[in-house]
C-alpha positions as CSV (number, residue, x, y, z in Angstrom):
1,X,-29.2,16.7,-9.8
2,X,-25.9,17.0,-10.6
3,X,-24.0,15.5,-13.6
4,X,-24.0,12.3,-14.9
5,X,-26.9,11.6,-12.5
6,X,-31.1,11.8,-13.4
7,X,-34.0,12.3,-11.6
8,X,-36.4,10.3,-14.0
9,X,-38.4,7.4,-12.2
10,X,-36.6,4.2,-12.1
11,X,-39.2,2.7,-13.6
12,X,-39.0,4.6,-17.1
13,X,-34.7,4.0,-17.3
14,X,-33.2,1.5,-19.2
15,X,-32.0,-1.5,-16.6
16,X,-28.4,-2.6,-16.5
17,X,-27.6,-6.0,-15.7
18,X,-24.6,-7.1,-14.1
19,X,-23.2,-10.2,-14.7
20,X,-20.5,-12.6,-14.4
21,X,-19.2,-15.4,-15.9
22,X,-20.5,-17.9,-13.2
23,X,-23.7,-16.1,-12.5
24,X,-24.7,-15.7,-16.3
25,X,-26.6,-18.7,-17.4
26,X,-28.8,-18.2,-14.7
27,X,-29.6,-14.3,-16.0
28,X,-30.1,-15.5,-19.3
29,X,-32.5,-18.2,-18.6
30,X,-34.9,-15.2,-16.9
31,X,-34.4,-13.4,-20.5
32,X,-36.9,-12.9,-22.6
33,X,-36.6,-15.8,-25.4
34,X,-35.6,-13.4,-28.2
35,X,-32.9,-11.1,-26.3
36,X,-32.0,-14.3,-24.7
37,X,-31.3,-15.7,-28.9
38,X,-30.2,-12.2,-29.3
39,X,-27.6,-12.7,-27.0
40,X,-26.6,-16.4,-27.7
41,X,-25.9,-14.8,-31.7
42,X,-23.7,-12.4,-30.1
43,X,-21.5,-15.0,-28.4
44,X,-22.0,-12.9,-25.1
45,X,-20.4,-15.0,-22.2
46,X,-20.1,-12.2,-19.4
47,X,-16.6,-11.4,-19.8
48,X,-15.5,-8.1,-18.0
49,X,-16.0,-5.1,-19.6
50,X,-18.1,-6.5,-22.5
51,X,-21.3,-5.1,-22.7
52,X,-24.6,-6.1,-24.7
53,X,-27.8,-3.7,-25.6
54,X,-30.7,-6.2,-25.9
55,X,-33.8,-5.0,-28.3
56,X,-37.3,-5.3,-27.2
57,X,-39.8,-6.4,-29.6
58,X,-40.0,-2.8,-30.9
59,X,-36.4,-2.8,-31.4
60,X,-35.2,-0.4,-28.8
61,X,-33.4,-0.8,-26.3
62,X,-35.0,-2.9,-23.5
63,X,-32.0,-3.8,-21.6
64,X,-27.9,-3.8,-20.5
65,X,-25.8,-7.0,-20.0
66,X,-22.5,-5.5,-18.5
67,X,-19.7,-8.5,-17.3
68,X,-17.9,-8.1,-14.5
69,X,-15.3,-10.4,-13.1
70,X,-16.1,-13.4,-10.6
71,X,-17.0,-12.4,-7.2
72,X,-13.7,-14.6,-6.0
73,X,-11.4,-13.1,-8.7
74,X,-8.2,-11.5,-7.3
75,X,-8.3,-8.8,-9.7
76,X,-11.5,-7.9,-9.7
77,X,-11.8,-4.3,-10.9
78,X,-14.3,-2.2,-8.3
79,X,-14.5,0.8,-11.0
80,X,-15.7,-1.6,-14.0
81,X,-18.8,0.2,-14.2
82,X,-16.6,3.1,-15.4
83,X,-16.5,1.7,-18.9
84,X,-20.3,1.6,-19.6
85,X,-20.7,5.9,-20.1
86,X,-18.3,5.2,-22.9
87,X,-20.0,2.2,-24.1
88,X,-24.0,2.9,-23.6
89,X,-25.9,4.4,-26.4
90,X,-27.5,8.0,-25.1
91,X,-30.3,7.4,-22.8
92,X,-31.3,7.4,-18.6
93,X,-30.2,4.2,-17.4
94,X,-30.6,2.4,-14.0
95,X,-28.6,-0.6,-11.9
96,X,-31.2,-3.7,-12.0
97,X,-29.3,-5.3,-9.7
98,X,-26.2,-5.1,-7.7
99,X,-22.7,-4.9,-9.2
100,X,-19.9,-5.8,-6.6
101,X,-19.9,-2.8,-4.7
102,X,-23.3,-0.1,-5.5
103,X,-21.8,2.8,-4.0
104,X,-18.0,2.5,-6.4
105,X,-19.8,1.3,-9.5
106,X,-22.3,4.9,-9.0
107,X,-19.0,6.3,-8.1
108,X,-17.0,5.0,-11.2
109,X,-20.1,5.7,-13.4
110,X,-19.7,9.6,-12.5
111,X,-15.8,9.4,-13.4
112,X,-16.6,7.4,-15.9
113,X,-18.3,10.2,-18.0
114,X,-15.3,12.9,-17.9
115,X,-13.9,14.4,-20.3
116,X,-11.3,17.1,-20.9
117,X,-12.6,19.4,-24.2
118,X,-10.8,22.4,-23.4
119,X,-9.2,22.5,-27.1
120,X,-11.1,20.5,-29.3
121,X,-14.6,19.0,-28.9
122,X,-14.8,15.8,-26.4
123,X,-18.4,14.7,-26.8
124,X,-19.7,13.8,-23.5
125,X,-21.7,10.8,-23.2
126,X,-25.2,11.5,-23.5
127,X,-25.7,9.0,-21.0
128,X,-27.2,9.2,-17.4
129,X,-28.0,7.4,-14.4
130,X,-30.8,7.3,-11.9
131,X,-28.9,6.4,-9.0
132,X,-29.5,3.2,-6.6
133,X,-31.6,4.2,-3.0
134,X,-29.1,4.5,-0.2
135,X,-26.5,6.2,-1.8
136,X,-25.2,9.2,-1.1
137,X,-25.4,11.3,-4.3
138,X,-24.3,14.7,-3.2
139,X,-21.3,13.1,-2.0
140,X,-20.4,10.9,-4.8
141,X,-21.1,14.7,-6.9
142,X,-18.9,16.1,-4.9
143,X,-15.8,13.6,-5.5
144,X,-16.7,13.3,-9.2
145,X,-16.6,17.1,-9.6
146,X,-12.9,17.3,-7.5
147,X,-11.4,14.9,-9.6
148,X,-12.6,16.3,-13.0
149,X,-11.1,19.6,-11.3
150,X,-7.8,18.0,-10.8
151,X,-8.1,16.4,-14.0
152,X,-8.8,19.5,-16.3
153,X,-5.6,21.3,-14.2
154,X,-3.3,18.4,-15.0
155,X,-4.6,17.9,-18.6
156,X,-3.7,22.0,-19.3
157,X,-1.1,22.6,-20.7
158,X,1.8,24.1,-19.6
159,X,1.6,27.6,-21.7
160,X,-1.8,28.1,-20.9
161,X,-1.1,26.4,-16.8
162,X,1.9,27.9,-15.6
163,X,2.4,29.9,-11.7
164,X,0.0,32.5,-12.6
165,X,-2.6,30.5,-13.8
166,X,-2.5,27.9,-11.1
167,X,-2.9,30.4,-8.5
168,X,-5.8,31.8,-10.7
169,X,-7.3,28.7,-10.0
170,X,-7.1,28.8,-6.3
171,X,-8.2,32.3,-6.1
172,X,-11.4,31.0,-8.1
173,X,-11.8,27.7,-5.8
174,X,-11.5,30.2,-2.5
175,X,-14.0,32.8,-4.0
176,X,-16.7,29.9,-4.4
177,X,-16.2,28.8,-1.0
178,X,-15.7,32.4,0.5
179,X,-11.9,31.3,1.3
180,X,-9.3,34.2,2.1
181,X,-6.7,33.9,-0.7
182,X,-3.4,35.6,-0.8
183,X,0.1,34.8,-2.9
184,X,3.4,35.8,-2.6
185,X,5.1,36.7,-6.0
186,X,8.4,36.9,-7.4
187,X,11.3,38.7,-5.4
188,X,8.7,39.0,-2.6
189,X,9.5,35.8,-2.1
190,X,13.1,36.4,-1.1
191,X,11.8,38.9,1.1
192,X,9.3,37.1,2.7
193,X,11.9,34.3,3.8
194,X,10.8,31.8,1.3
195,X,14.3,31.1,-0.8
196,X,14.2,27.7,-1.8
197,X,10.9,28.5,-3.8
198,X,12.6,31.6,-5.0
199,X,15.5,29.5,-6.2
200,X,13.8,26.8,-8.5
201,X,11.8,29.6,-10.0
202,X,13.5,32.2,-10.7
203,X,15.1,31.0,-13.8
204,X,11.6,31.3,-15.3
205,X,9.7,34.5,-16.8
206,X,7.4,33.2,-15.2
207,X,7.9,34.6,-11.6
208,X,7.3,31.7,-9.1
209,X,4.9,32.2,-6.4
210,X,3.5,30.5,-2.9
211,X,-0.3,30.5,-3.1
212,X,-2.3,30.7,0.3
213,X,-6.3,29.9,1.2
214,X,-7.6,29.5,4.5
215,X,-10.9,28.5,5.3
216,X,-13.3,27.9,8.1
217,X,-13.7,28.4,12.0
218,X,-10.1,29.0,13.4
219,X,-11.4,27.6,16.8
220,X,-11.5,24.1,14.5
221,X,-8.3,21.7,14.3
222,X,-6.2,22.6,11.9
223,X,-5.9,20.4,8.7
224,X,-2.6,21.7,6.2
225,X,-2.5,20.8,2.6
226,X,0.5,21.8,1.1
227,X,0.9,20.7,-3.0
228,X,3.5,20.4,-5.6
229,X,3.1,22.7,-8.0
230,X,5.8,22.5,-10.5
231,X,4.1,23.6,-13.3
232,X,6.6,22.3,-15.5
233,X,9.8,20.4,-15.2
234,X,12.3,20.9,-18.1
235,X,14.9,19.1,-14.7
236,X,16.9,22.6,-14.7
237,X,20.8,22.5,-15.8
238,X,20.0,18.6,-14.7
239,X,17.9,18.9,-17.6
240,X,15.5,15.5,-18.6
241,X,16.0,13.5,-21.5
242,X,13.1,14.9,-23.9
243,X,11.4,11.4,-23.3
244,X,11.5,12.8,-19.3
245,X,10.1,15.8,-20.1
246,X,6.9,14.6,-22.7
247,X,4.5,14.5,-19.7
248,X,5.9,16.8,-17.6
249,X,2.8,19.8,-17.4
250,X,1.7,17.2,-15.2
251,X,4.2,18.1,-12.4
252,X,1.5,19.9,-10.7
253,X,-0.6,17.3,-10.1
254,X,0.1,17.6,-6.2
255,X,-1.1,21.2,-6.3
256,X,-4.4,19.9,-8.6
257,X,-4.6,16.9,-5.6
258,X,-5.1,19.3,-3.1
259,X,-7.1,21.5,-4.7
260,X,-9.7,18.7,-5.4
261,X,-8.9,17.9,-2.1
262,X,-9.4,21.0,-0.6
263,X,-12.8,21.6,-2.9
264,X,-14.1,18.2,-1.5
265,X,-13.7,19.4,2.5
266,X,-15.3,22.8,2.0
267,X,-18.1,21.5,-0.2
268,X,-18.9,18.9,2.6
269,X,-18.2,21.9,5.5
270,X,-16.2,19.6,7.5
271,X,-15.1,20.9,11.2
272,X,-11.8,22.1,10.2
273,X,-10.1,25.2,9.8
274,X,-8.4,24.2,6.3
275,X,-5.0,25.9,5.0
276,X,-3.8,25.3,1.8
277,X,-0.3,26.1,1.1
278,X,0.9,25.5,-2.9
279,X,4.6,26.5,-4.2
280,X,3.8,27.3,-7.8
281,X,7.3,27.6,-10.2
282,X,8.5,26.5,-13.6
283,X,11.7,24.7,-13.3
284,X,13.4,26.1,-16.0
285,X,17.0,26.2,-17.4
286,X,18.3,29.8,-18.0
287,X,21.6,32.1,-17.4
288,X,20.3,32.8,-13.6
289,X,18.9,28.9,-12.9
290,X,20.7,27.4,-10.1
291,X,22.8,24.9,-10.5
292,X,24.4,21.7,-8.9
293,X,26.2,21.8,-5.7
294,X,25.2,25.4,-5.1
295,X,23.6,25.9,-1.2
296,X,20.4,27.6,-0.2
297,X,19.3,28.5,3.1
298,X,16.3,27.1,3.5
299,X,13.2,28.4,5.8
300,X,13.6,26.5,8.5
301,X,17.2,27.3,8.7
302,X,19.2,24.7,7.3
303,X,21.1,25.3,4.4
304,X,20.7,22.8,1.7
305,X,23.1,21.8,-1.1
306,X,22.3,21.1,-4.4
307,X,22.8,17.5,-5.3
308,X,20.5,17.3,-8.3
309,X,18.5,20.4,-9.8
310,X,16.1,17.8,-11.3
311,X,14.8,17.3,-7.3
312,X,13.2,20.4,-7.2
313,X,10.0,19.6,-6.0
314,X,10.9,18.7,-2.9
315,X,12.8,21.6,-2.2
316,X,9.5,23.9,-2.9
317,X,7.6,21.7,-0.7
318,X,10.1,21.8,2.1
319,X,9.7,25.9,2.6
320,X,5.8,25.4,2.2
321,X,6.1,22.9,5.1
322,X,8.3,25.0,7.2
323,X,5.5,27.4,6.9
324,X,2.5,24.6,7.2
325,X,4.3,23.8,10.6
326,X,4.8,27.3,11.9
327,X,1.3,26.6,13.3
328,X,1.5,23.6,14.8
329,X,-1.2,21.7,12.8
330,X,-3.4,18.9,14.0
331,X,-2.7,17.1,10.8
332,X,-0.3,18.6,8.0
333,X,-0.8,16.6,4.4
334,X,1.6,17.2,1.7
335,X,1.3,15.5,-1.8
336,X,3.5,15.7,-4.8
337,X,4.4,14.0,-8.2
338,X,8.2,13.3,-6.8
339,X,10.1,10.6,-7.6
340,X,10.5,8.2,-10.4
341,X,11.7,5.5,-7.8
342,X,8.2,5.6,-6.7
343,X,7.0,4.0,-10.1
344,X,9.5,1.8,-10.7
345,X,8.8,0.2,-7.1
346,X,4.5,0.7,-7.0
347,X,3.8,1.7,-10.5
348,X,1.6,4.8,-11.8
349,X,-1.6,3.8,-10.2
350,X,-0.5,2.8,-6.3
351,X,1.7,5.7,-4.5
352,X,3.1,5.4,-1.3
353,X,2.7,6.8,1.6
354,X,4.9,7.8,4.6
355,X,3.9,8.6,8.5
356,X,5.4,7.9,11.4
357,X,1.7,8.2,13.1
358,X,0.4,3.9,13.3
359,X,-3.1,5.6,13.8
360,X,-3.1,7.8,10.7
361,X,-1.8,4.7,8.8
362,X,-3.8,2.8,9.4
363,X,-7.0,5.0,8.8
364,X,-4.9,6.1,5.6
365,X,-4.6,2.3,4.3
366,X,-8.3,1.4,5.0
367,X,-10.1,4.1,3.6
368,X,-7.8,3.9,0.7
369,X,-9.5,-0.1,0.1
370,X,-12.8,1.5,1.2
371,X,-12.7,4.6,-2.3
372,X,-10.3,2.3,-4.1
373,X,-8.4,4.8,-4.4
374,X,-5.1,2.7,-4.0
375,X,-1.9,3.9,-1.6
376,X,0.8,1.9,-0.2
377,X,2.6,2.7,2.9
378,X,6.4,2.8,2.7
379,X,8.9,3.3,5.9
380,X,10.5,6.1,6.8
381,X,13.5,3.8,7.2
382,X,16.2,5.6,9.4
383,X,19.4,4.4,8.6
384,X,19.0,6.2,5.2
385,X,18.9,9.4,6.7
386,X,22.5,9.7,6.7
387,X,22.3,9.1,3.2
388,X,21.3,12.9,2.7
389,X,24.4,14.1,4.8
390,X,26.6,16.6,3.0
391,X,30.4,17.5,3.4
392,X,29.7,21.7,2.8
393,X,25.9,21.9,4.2
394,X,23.2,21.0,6.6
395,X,21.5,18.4,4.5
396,X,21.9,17.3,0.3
397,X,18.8,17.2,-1.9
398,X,19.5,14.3,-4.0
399,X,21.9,12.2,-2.6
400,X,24.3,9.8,-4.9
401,X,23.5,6.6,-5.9
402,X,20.0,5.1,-7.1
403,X,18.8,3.6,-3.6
404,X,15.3,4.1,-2.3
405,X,14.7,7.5,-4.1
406,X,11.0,8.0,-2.7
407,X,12.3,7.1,0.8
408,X,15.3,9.3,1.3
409,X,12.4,12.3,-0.4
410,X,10.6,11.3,2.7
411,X,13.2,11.7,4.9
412,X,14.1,14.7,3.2
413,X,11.0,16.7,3.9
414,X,10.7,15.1,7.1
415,X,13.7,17.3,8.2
416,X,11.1,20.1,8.0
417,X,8.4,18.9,9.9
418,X,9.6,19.1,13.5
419,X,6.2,20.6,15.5
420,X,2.8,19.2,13.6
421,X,0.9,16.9,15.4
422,X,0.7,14.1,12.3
423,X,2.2,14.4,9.5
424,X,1.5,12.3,5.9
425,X,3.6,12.6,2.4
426,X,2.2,11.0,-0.7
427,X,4.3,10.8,-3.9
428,X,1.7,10.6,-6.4
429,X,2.0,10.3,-10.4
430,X,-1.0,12.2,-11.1
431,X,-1.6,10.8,-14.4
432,X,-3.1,7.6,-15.9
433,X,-1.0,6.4,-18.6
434,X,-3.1,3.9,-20.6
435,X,-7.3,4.6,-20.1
436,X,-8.4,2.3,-17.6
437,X,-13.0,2.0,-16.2
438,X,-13.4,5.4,-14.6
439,X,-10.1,6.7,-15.4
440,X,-9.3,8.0,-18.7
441,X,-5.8,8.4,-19.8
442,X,-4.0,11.6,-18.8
443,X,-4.7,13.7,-15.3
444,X,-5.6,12.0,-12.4
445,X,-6.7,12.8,-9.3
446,X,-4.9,10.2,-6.9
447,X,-4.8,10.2,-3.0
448,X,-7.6,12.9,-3.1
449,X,-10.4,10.7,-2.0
450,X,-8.8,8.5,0.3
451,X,-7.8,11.3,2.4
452,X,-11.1,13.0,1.7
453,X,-12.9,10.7,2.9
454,X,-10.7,9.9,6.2
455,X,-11.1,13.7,7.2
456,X,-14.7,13.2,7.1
457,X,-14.2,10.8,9.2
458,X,-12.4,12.7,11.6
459,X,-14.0,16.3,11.2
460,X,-17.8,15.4,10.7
């Protein structure tokens, strides 16, 4: 059984109790009279996140007390249970009785016990948990896993995660899953009618690239993933404040998305013929970067002016979507770590979302609350469409002014999606700045499971 999960019997794992603050007097009164003194020396009252190892009269470990917060509290914290692999001395636990939601804490529990130890050791919790009857544990596995994927390609950094290295990536994901796999490199690019990729790459030595996998029946609807993979962002001759740039190897965390994403549908061999389309470049400032106010023609044909070169991601993701709706998908996805405007509206853990499709919205919204895997829809507000109009060209990347940045992004790929049958854009962050149950700081895998899980819905 797969990581952080045992197969002991229930019977020989260490119990953990949930509790709260109004349901705690009553737990310890069923306590044993010296873990229930044991306890009372400790001050333990329940509170969320605190967690209490009570001794048996040997002196090991007989039981977990792990608070949670009020069934009525507002902001009660579904992944609590994510704190205890960091908190549990090593050992095979089990839930004694039900936290708020069983399915999420066994969820959280799994994400709880990630790591990233790619350059110096990370001790992973020696800590494991039989898992509750009636859960799904191949399919909590399976999200666990994708997110620790996106994780570990967020966490990378840049010098040792650039293009070529994200496509390596993909070409490993698509050889596990017997995926077809190609990439366009470099000046083939040009050729190949991809320029607006070409152009925020090609200041780099590392030569940008569009990576390709396709997988499953073609007679199956088709599903599109296209990701941002900017696999740094110095913000070209728009270049970032150095405070901007600290965090910015994470600018591929749409690519890592859909990846984990991608992983999660093939793994569960959902009815879908599954494209993945990522736009890997370094945005980087050089004699040959382009610059403000020049004008691209883009794949779809119109030409696009330069407003800001620090808005490159969405002009990678436009010619990746030009592409994605070539073939008409049933349902073309796009995510990307885009705007700042998206943070300072919703913060870093709850990105929006934009369709025009009430259906998709709505499945997007509840299946979000049902993973807790938090979006927010925003409008694709018309009026600010004009906003994007330029004087010399077809359409401006960044227009003036600090309005509604994430919006007029929207509306800004929306221009290239003209034939798919749905279409849904989610500006992620990617990253979890302060460590949080279940989600440590740094690389996180955000949207991922929400639309996971409403595909499996849809494509059983």
């Amino acid at each position: 059984m797969p990581f952080p999960f045992e197969t002991a019997p229930t019977a020989s794992a260490i119990p953990i109790t949930f509790a709260t603050k109004m349901r705690w007097s009553a737990i310890a009164k069923d306590l044993p009279e010296h873990a229930r003194q044991f306890a009372l020396a400790n001050e333990f009252t329940a509170k969320p996140g605190k967690c209490l190892t009570l001794p048996g009269p040997d002196g090991q470990i007989a039981q977990v007390v792990f608070g949670l917060e009020d069934e009525s509290s507002k902001s009660r914290d579904l992944f609590r249970p994510g704190a205890l692999p960091g908190l549990l001395p090593p050992g095979v636990y089990r839930f004694a009785n039900a936290p708020h939601d069983m399915r999420l804490a066994t969820l959280a529990f799994a994400l709880g016990s990630y790591r990233f130890g790619r350059y110096r050791k990370a001790e992973k919790p020696d800590v494991r948990l039989v898992p509750p009857d009636g859960i799904d544990v191949a399919d909590i596995a399976r999200m666990a896993e994708a997110a620790a994927l996106a994780r570990d390609l967020i966490n990378t950094p840049s010098n040792d995660m650039g293009p070529e290295q994200l496509a390596d990536a993909a070409q490993a994901l698509a050889a596990r899953f017997g995926a077809n796999f190609s990439c366009i490199v470099g000046d083939d690019l040009l050729k190949q009618n991809f320029p607006l990729v070409y152009a925020v790459g090609m200041a780099s030595t590392r030569p940008p690239r569009l990576i390709d996998l396709s997988w499953g029946d073609p007679a199956h609807p088709k599903v599109t993933l296209v990701g941002k993979g900017v696999c740094f962002d110095t913000g070209g001759l728009d270049i970032k404040p150095s405070s901007g740039m600290l965090i910015m190897k994470k600018d591929m965390g749409g690519a890592a998305n859909v990846l984990a994403l991608a992983q999660m549908v093939m793994d569960a061999k959902l009815k879908v013929r599954l494209r993945v389309l990522i736009p890997a470049v370094e945005n980087s400032v050089a004699g040959n970067a382009f610059r403000p106010l020049d004008i691209f023609k883009s794949r779809k044909g119109p030409t696009v002016e330069i407003g800001n070169t620090d808005a490159e991601g969405r002009l990678v993701l436009a010619d990746a979507l030009a592409l994605a709706d070539e073939e008409k998908p049933d349902l073309l996805v796009d995510l990307g770590t885009l705007t700042g405007a998206a943070r300072v509206a919703l913060g870093p853990d709850l990105p929006p979302f934009y369709t025009h499709d009430e259906t998709l919205a709505e499945s997007v919204a509840a299946h979000a609350k049902q993973e807790n895997d938090p979006l927010w829809r925003m409008p694709l507000w018309p009026p600010y469409d004009s906003w994007l109009d330029s004087k010399v060209a077809d359409i401006n990347n960044a227009p003036s002014g600090g309005f509604a940045g994430s919006i007029t992004c929207a509306l800004f790929l929306q221009r290239f999606v003209t034939d798919a049958k749905s279409w849904l854009h989610v500006d992620i962050y990617g990253w979890t700045p302060s460590a949080k149950p279940a989600r440590p700081e740094g690389g996180e895998c955000q949207a991922a499971r929400a639309i996971y899980k409403l595909l499996s819905e849809r494509y059983a």
